[in-house]
Phi, psi and omega in degrees: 000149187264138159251139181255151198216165184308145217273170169249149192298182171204135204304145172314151171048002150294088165245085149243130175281156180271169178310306169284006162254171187234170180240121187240075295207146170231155186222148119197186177327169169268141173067046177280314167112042163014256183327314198284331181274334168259022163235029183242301155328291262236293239006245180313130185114324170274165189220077171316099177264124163313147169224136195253009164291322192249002169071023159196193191244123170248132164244122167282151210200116161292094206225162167230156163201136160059053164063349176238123180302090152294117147260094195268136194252114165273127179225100173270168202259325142094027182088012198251328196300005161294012159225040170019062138187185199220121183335142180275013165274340183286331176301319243265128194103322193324144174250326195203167177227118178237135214278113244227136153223175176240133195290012209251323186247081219290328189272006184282309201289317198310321190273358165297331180301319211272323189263352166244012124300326182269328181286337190283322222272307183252351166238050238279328207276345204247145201301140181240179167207177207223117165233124149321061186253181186082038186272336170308329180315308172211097199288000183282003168307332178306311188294349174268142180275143168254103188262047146289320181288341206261328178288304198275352180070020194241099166339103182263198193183137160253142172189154176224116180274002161324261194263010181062023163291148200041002196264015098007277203292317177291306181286354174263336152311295165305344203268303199274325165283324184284347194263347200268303166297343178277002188266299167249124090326102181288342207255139181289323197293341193292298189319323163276348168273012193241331168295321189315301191302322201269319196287187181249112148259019183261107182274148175278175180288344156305340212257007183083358198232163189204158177256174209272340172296308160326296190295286142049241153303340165274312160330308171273319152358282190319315202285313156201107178289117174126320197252137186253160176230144158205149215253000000 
């Protein structure tokens, strides 16, 4: 089980994932409610930051599973899915997805095939999961099937960032699913960015060795020992 903790800002022009952290990216139509749902999680406390380099909203968000301190980056589109698809900077890295429609709007759900075709085209491997929101308008909506998730083998959620339903429950799925994959990872490309990650490329003092910024840099030391710059 994940225990959560308050979510924290995050510095202006930071999209870089932390070492110990995952990415979760959310997609669907404009005014499905993203946004509304992951400030709805997060409630007291967050501090959304724009990154107008990339053309979205990043929330950063602090947590534990399974006993180890996660920093999970929630990457919302921020207005871009008005031209229905999305920068291939936005997949990149992504650990998990959650896939968004609104029940209200019916041409919402239909555009669930274009965006999880297109989330396949650059993530094919990683857990998406499907949320149904806006269900307060009308909760007898529960009661109808989406045989989208069904199709896709993809955890679904009726949820509301109205009143908060389920919307808990959902986002601690997606968290503990993006933490399972960057962990086992299917996608090869993942698998090798996870050895990368893992290895020690940090030499010890000892070992004799020196990196070439280093090696370098005594060089030019060496040349000129002595010598002053002035601009």
């Amino acid at each position: 089980m994940a225990n959560h903790t308050n979510s924290s800002s995050v510095p202006e022009g930071d999209g870089k994932i932390a070492e110990n952290g995952v990415k979760i990216i959310c997609l669907g139509d404009s005014a499905v409610g993203k946004s509304k749902l992951v400030e709805r999680f997060l409630m007291d406390g967050y501090q959304p930051q724009q990154l107008s380099t990339f053309a979205l909203t990043l929330f950063r968000y602090e947590t534990k599973v399974d006993g180890k301190e996660i920093v999970v980056d929630f990457w919302d589109t921020a207005g871009q899915e008005r031209f229905s698809s999305m920068h291939p900077s936005y997949y990149h890295q992504a650990h998990a997805c959650i896939l968004v429609f609104d029940v209200t709007r019916k041409v919402t759900y239909k555009n669930l095939s274009q965006w999880y075709k297109e989330l396949r085209e650059y993530r094919p491997e990683i857990p998406c999961v499907v949320a149904a929101n806006k269900i307060d308008v009308d909760y007898k909506i529960t009661q109808k099937n989406f045989n989208f998730s069904k199709k896709h083998d993809l955890p679904f959620f009726f949820v509301s960032a109205a009143d908060g339903a389920n919307v808990v429950k959902m986002f601690r799925e997606a968290i503990k699913q993006a933490v399972s994959y960057k962990e086992n990872p299917t996608d090869f490309t993942d698998e090798i960015m996870k050895e990368l990650e893992e290895m020690d490329l940090k030499l010890s003092p000892d070992s004799g060795l020196e990196s070439a910024t280093n090696s370098e840099g005594k060089e030019n030391g060496n040349v000129n020992d002595g010598a002053t710059t002035s601009s």
